[in-house]
NUPA-152652 format. One record per residue (C-alpha): x, y, z. Coordinates in Angstrom, 3 decimals. Each point is the difference from the previous one (the first is absolute). Last residue first. Layout:
// residues N
{voba {X; Y; Z}};
...
END
This chain:
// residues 458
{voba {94.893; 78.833; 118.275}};
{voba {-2.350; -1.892; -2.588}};
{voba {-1.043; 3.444; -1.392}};
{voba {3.689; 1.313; -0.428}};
{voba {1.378; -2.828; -1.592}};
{voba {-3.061; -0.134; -2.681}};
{voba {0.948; 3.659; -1.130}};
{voba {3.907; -0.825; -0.067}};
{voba {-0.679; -2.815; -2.048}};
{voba {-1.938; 2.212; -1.984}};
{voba {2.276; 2.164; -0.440}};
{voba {2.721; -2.587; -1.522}};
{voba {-2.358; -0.848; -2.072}};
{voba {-0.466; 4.028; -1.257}};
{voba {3.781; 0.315; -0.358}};
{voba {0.084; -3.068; -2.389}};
{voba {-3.092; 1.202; -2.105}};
{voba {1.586; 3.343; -0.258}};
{voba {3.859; -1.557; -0.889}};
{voba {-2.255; -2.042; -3.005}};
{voba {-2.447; 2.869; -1.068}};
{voba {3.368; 2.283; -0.792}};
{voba {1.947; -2.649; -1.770}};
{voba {-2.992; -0.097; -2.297}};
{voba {-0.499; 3.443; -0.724}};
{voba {3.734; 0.203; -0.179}};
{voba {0.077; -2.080; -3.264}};
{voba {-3.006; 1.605; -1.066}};
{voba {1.292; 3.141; 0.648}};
{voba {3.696; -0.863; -2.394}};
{voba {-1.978; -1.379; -2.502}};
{voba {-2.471; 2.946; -0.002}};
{voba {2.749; 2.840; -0.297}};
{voba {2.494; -2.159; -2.481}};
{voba {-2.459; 0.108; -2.928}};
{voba {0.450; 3.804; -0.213}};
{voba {3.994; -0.972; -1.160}};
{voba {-0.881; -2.476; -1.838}};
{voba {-1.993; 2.419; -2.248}};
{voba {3.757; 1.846; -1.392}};
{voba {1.411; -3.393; -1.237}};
{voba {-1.618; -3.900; 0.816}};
{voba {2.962; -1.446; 1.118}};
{voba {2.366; 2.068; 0.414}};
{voba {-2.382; 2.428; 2.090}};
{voba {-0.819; -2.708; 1.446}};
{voba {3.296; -0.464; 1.615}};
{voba {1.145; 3.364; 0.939}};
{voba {-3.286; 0.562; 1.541}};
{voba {0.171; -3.039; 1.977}};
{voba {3.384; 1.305; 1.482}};
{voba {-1.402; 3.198; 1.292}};
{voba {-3.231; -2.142; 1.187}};
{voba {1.698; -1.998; 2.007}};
{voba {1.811; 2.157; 2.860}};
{voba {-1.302; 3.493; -1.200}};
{voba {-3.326; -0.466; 1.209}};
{voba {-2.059; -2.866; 1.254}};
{voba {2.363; -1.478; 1.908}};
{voba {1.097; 2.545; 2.123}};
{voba {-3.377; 1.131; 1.003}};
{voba {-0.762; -4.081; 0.961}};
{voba {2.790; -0.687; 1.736}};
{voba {-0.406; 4.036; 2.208}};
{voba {-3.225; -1.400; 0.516}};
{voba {0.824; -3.409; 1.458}};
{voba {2.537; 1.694; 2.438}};
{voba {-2.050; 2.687; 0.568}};
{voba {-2.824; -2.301; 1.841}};
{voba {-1.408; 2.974; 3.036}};
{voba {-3.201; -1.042; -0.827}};
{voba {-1.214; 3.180; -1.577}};
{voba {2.936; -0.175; -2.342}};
{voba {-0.655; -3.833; -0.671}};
{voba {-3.636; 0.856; -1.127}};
{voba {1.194; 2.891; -2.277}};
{voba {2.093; -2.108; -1.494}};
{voba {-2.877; -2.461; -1.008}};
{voba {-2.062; 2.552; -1.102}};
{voba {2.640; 1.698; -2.233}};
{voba {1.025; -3.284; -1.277}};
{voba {-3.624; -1.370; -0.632}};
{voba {-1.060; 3.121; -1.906}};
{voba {2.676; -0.033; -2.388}};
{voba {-0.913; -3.490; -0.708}};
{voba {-3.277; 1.817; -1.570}};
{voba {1.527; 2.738; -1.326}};
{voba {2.769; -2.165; -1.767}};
{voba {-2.083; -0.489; -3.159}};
{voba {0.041; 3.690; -0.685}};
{voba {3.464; -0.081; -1.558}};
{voba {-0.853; -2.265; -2.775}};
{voba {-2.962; 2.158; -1.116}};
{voba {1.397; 3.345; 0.572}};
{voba {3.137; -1.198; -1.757}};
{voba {-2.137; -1.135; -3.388}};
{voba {-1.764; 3.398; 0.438}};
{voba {2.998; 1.919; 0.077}};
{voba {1.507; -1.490; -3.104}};
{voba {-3.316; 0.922; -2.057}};
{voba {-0.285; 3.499; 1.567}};
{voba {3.485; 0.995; -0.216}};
{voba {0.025; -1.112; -3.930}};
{voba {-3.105; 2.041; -0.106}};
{voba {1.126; 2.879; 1.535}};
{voba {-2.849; 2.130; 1.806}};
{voba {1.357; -0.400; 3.686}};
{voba {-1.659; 0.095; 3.395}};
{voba {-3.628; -0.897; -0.774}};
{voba {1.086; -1.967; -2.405}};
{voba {1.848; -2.711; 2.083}};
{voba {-3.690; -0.611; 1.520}};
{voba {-1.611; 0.195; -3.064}};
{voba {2.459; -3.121; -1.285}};
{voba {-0.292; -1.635; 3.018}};
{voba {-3.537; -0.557; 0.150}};
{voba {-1.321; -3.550; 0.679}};
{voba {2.863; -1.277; 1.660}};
{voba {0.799; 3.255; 1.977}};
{voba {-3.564; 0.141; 1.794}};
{voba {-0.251; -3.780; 0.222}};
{voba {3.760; 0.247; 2.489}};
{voba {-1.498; 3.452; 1.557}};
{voba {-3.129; -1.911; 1.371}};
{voba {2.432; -2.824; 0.902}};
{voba {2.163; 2.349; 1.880}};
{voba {-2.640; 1.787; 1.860}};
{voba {-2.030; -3.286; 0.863}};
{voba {3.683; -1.884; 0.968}};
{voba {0.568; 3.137; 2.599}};
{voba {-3.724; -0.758; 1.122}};
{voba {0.332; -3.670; 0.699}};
{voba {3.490; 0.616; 1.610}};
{voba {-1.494; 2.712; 2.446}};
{voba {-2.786; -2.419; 0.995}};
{voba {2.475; -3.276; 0.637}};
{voba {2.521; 2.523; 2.166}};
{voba {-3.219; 1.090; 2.324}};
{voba {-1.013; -3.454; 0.173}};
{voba {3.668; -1.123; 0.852}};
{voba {-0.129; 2.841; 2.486}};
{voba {-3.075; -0.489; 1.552}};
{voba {0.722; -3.846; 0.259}};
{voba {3.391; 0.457; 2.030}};
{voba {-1.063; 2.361; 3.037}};
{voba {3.109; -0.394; 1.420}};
{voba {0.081; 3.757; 1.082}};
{voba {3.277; 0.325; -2.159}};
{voba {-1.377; -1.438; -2.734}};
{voba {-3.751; 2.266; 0.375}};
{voba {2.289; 2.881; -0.125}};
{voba {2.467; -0.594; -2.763}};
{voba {-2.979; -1.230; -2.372}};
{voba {-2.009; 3.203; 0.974}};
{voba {3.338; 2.418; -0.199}};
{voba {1.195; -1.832; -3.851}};
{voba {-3.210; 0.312; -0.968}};
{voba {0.009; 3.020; -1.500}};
{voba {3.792; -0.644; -2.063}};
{voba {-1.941; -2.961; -1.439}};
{voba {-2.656; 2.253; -1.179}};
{voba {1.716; 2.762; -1.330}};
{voba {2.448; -1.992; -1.449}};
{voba {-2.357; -1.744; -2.312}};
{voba {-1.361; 3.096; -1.020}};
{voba {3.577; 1.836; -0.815}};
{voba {0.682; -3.446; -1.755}};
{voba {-3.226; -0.093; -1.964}};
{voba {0.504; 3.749; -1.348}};
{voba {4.059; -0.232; -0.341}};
{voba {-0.768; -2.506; -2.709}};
{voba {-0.710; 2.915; -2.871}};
{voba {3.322; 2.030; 0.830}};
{voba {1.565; -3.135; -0.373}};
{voba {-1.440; -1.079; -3.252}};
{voba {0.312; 3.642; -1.194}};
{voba {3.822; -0.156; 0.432}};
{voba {0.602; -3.044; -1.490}};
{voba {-2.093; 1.253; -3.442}};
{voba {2.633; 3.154; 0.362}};
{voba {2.554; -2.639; 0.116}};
{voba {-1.489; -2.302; -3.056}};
{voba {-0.519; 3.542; -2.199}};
{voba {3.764; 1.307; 0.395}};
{voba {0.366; -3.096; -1.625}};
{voba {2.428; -3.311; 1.242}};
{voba {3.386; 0.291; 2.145}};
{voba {-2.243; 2.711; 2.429}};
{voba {-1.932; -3.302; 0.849}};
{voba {2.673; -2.035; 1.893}};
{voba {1.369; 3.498; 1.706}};
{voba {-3.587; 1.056; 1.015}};
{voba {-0.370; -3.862; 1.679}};
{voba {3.490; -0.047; 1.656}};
{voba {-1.192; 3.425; 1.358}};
{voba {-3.343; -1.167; 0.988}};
{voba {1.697; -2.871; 2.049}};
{voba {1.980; 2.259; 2.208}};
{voba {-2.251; 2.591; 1.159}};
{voba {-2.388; -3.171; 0.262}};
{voba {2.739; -1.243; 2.515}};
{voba {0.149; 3.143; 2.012}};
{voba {-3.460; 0.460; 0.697}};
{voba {-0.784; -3.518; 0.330}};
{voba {2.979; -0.001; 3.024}};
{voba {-1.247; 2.522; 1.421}};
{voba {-3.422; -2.283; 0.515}};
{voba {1.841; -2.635; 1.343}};
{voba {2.043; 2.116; 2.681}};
{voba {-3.011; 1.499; 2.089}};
{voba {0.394; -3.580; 1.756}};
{voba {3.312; -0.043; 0.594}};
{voba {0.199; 4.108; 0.736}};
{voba {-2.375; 0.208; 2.758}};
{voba {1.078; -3.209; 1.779}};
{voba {3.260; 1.324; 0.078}};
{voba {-0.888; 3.308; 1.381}};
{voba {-2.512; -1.302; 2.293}};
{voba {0.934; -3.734; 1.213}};
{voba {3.614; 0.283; -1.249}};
{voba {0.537; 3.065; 1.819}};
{voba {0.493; 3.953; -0.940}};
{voba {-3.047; 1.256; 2.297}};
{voba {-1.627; 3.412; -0.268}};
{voba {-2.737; 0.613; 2.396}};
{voba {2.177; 2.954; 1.345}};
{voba {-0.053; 1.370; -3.555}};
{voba {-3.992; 0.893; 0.044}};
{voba {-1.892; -0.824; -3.068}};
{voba {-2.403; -2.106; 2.035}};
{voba {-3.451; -1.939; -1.162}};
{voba {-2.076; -1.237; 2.249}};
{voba {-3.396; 2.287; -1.224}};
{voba {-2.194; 1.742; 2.199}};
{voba {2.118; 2.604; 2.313}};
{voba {2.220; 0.861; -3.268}};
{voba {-3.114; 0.810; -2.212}};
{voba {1.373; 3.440; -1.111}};
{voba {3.452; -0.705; 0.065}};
{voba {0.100; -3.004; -2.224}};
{voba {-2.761; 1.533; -1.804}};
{voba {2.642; 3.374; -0.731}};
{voba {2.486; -2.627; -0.425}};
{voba {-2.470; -1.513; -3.119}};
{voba {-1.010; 3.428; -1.296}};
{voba {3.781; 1.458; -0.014}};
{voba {1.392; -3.020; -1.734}};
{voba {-2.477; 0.529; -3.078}};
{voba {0.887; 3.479; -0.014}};
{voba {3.421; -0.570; 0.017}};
{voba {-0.766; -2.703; -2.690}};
{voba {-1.515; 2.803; -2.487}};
{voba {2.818; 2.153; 0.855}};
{voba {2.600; -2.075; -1.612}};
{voba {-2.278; -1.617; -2.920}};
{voba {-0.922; 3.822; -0.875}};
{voba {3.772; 1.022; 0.761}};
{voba {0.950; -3.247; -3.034}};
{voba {-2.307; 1.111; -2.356}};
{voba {1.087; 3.559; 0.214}};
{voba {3.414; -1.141; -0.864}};
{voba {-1.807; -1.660; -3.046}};
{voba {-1.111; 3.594; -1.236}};
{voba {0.607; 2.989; 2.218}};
{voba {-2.616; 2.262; -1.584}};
{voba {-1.541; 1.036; 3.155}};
{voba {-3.731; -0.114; -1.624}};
{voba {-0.871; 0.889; -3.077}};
{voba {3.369; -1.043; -1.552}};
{voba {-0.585; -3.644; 1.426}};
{voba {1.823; -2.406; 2.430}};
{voba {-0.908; 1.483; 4.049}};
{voba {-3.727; 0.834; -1.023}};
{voba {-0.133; -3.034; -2.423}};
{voba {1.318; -2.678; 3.216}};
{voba {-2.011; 2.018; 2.659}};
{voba {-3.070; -1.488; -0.880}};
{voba {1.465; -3.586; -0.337}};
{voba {1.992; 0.438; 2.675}};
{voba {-2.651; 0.403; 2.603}};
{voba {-2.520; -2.970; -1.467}};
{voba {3.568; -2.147; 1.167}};
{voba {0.332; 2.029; 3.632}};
{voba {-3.741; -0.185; 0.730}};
{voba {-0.216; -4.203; -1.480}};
{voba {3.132; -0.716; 2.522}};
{voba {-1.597; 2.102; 2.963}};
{voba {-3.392; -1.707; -0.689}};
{voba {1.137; -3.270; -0.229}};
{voba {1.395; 0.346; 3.710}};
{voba {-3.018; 1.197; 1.405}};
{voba {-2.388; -2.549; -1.855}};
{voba {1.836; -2.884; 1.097}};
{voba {-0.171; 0.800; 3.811}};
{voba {0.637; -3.481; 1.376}};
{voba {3.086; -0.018; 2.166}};
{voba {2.331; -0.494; -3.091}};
{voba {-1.385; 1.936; -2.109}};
{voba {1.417; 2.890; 1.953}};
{voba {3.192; -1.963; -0.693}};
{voba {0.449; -0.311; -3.484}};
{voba {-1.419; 3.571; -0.415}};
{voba {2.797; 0.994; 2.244}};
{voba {2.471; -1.835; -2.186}};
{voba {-1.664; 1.640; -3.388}};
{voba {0.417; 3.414; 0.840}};
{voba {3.313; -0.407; 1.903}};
{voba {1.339; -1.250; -3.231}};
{voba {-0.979; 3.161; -2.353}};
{voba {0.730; 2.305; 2.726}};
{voba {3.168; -1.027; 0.299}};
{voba {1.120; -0.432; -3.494}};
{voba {-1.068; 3.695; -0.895}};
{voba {2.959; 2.004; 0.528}};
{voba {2.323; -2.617; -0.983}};
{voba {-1.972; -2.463; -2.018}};
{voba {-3.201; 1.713; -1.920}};
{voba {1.724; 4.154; 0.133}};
{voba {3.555; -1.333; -1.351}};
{voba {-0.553; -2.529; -2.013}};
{voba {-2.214; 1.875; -2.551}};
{voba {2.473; 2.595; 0.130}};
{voba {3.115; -2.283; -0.601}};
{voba {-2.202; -1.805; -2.796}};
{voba {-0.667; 3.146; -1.837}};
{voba {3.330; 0.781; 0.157}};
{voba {1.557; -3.338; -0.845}};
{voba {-2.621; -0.486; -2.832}};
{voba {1.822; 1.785; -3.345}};
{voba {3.202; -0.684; 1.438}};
{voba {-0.486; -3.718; 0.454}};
{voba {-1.664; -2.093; 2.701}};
{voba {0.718; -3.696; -0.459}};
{voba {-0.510; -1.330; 3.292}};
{voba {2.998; 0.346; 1.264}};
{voba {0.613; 3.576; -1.480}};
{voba {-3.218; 0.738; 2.256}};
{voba {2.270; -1.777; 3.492}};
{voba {2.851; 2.323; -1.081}};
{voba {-1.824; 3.063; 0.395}};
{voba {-2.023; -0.911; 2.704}};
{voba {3.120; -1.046; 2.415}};
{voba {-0.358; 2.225; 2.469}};
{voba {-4.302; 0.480; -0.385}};
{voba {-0.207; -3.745; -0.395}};
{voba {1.927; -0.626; 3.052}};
{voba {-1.913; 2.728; 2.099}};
{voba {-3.346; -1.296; -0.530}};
{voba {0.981; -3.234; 0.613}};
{voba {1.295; 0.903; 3.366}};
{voba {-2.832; 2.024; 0.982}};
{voba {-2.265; -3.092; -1.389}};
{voba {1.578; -2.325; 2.151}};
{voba {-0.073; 1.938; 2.951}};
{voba {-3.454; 1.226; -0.571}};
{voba {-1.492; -3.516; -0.695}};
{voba {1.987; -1.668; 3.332}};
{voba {-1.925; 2.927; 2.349}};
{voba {-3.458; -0.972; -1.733}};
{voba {0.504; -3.620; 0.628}};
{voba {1.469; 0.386; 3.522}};
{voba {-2.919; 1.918; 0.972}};
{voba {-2.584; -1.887; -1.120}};
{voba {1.175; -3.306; 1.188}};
{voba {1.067; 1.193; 3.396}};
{voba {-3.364; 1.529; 0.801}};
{voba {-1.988; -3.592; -1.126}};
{voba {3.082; -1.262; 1.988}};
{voba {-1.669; 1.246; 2.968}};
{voba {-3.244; -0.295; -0.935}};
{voba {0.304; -3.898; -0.286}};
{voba {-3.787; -0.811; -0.091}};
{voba {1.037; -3.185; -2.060}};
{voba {-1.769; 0.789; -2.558}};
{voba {1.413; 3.708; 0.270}};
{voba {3.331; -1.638; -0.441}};
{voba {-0.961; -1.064; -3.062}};
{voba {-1.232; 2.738; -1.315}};
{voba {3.049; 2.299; 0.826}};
{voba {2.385; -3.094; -1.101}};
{voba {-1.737; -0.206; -3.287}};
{voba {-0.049; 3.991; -0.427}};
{voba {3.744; 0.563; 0.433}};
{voba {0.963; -2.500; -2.082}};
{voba {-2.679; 1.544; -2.897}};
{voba {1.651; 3.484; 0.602}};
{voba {3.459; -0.502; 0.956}};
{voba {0.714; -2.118; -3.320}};
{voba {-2.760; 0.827; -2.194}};
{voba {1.198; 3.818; 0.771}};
{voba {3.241; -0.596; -0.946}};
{voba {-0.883; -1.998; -3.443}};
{voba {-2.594; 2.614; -0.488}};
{voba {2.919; 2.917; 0.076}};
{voba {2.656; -2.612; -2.159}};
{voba {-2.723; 0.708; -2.666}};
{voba {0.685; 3.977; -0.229}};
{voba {3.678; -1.405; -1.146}};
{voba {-1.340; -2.284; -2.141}};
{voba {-2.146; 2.624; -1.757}};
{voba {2.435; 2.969; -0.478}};
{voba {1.511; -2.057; -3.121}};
{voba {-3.519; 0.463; -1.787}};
{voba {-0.904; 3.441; 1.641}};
{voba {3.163; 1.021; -1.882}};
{voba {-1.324; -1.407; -3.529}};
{voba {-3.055; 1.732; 0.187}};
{voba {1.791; 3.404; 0.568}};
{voba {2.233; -1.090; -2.602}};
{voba {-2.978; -0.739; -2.257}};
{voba {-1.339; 3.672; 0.284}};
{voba {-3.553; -0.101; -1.295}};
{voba {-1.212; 1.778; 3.198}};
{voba {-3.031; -1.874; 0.081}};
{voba {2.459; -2.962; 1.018}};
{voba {0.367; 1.503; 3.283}};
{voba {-3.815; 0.167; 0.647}};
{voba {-0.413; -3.406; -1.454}};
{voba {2.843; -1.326; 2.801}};
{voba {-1.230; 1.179; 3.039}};
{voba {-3.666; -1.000; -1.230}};
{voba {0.963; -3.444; -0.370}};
{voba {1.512; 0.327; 3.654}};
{voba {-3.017; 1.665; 1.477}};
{voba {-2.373; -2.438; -1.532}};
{voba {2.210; -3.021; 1.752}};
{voba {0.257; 1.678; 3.287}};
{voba {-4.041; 0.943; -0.311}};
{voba {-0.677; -4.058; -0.918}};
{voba {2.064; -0.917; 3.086}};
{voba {-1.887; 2.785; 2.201}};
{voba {-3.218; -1.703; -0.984}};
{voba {1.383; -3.897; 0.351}};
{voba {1.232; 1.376; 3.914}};
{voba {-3.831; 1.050; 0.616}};
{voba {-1.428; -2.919; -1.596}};
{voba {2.757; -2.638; 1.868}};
{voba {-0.447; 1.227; 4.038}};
{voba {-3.972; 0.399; 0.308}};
{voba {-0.864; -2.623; -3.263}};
{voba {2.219; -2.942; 1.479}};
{voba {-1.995; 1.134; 3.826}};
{voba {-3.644; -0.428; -1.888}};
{voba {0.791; -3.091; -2.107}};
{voba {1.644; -1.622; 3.248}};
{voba {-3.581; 1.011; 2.165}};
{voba {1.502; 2.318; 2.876}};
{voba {0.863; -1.428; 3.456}};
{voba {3.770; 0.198; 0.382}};
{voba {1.916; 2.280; -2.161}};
{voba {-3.083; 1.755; -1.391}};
{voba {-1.215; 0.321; 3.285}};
{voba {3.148; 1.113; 1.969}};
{voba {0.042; 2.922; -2.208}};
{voba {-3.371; 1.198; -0.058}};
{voba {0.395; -0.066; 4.140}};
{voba {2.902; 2.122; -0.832}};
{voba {3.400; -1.055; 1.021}};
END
């Protein structure tokens, strides 16, 4: 590693070495989240509600991508940092490797189900003959042609972050995302190529090419300074890499998957009210993806310093480093939390013009944005187990907060208090884990002390 490096994992002030790995990672977050907005308002330009419709059904599918790269991506970065805590080079080599090896296997293969059986898997989800074509297309250049790219983009960012270099990896997510977003009216519009939502979908495709280009081509270009390897030979399918890898990359998979889940029992609750309550749902969501992109950004950042500094047994730096990132994640959430309190109503406006829309939406904005705050305990608090090596307690906690309770809970408040039950679930359901959260944390960190206090008095 770089002498840079080794400081902000080791020697650099905590606010300093939070702000190196997190503001980076928060500015490529913010650019993924712009770029997919913009995806979508340059598609619905088009006025074609098909079109809009097929990018709709597409979006689980394209979802299962980051649930992939979460898995290899974040596993493969704990164990990478970890092991350089523990000056491990070896399996430093091992851990890269085998992580990016396991994320082209299992996206090849995914990539080749979904293009067999694409037909079929669209009716599934509801696509009908005025969508199945546009969805095929769609489908075609983002998941089979382009699903590689896509994941291999965001697994070697995962683990050039890993060893420190922040800035590099951000950049190559932020290039490919600005990237699309220039291409994306070139590839869609009359002006340019003319190829409408297909041309969406090659903008996304070659936008992550390029994106995957830049961070091998830094791979390669920096491979006598940094410890990462790419090469097979390093490539080891055993419990204490591969396994390893996957357990603890696992939890955040897992989130994908479950909120895939959860926001369809939540569209289907709504769509049995007014085309004006769902569109109001949509907006809401749309709306919370800025403090959750944030949030992630900086527990995702730290997930190398607290990895590190755990596996070096240097225990206060990393509780110090996990105490700063929580204080700002809570900041950023309740900044947004007054923010949508005190002006929902303009908020919802900016998106839609309908009153009813506006009136509904503002009530949901206002329940929903409650959970930020407990929101930013569970992501924190995951992230810490990650770094650790903990999936077990991470993969509870990601199960628990999606799909396994709240499903039911929905079903139930909606019948009790009808249509705004439903958004009253969200922050129930956080604060619930919020809690449970703090608890398995404070448990973990005793038992770390103990360990701390063993080790001076031997």
């Amino acid at each position: 590693m770089s002498q840079r490096e080794v400081e902000i994992f080791e020697t650099m002030s905590v606010p300093k070495a939070v702000a190196a790995l997190a503001v980076p990672t928060v500015i490529s977050q913010i650019i993924a989240m712009v770029y997919n907005l913009a995806d979508t308002w340059y598609i619905g330009q088009l006025n074609d509600t098909n079109m809009m419709a097929a990018v709709t059904l597409i979006f689980p599918v394209f979802l299962m991508l980051s649930a992939l790269a979460n898995l290899f991506g974040i596993g493969g970065a704990s164990l990478l940092s970890r092991s350089l805590g523990e000056h491990n080079y070896v399996r430093v080599r091992e851990a890269g490797a085998s992580s990016a090896w396991m994320a082209v296997a299992a996206t090849l293969a995914y990539s080749l189900v979904t293009m067999i059986w694409r037909v079929p898997l669209l009716r599934m989800l509801g696509a009908d003959d005025g969508t199945i074509d546009y969805a095929s297309g769609y489908l075609f250049w983002t998941v089979a042609v382009g699903g590689l790219p896509t994941v291999m983009n965001m697994v070697l960012a995962h683990l050039i972050r890993s060893e420190g270099a922040s800035r590099e990896a951000s950049f190559g997510m932020s290039f490919g995302g600005l990237l699309n977003m220039l291409l994306d009216p070139f590839f869609i519009y009359d002006w340019g190529l003319g190829l409408k939502m297909e041309g969406a979908a090659i903008a996304t495709c070659i936008s992550n090419i390029a994106a995957t280009s830049y961070l091998l081509y830094y791979l390669f270009r920096t491979r006598r300074e940094n410890v990462i390897s790419l090469s097979p030979k390093y490539f080891r399918f055993k419990r204490s890499v591969a396994g390893e890898i996957f357990f603890v990359g696992l939890p955040s998979s897992i989130q994908f998957m479950m909120s895939v889940l959860s926001n369809a029992v939540l569209n289907y609750l709504m769509a049995a009210y007014t085309a004006s309550a769902l569109s109001a749902v949509g907006i809401v969501k749309k709306v919370d993806m800025v403090p959750t992109y944030v949030v992630q950004g900086i527990c995702n950042g730290v997930i190398p310093l607290l990895a590190y500094n755990y596996a070096s047994g240097n225990y206060k730096r990393l509780w110090r480093c996990a105490y700063f990132a929580g204080v700002c994640s809570l900041c950023v959430t309740f900044s947004y939390l007054a923010l949508c309190e005190s002006f929902a109503p303009f908020i919802i406006r900016i998106f839609i013009d309908n009153a009813r829309a506006v009136d509904l939406g503002a009530v949901f904005l206002r329940l929903h944005c409650m959970s930020t705050p407990f929101l930013a305990i569970f992501f924190l608090v995951i992230a810490f187990f990650q770094a650790t090596g903990r999936g077990t307690p991470a993969l509870f906690i990601s199960f628990l907060r999606k799909g396994a309770i709240d499903i039911p809970f929905m079903i139930v408040m909606n019948a009790v208090w009808p249509m705004y039950g439903i958004m009253a679930v969200q922050p129930m359901m956080d604060f619930i884990v919020a809690v449970i959260c703090l608890s398995i944390y404070r448990i973990v960190q005793k038992k770390d002390r103990r360990e701390l206090e063993l080790k001076k008095t031997a």
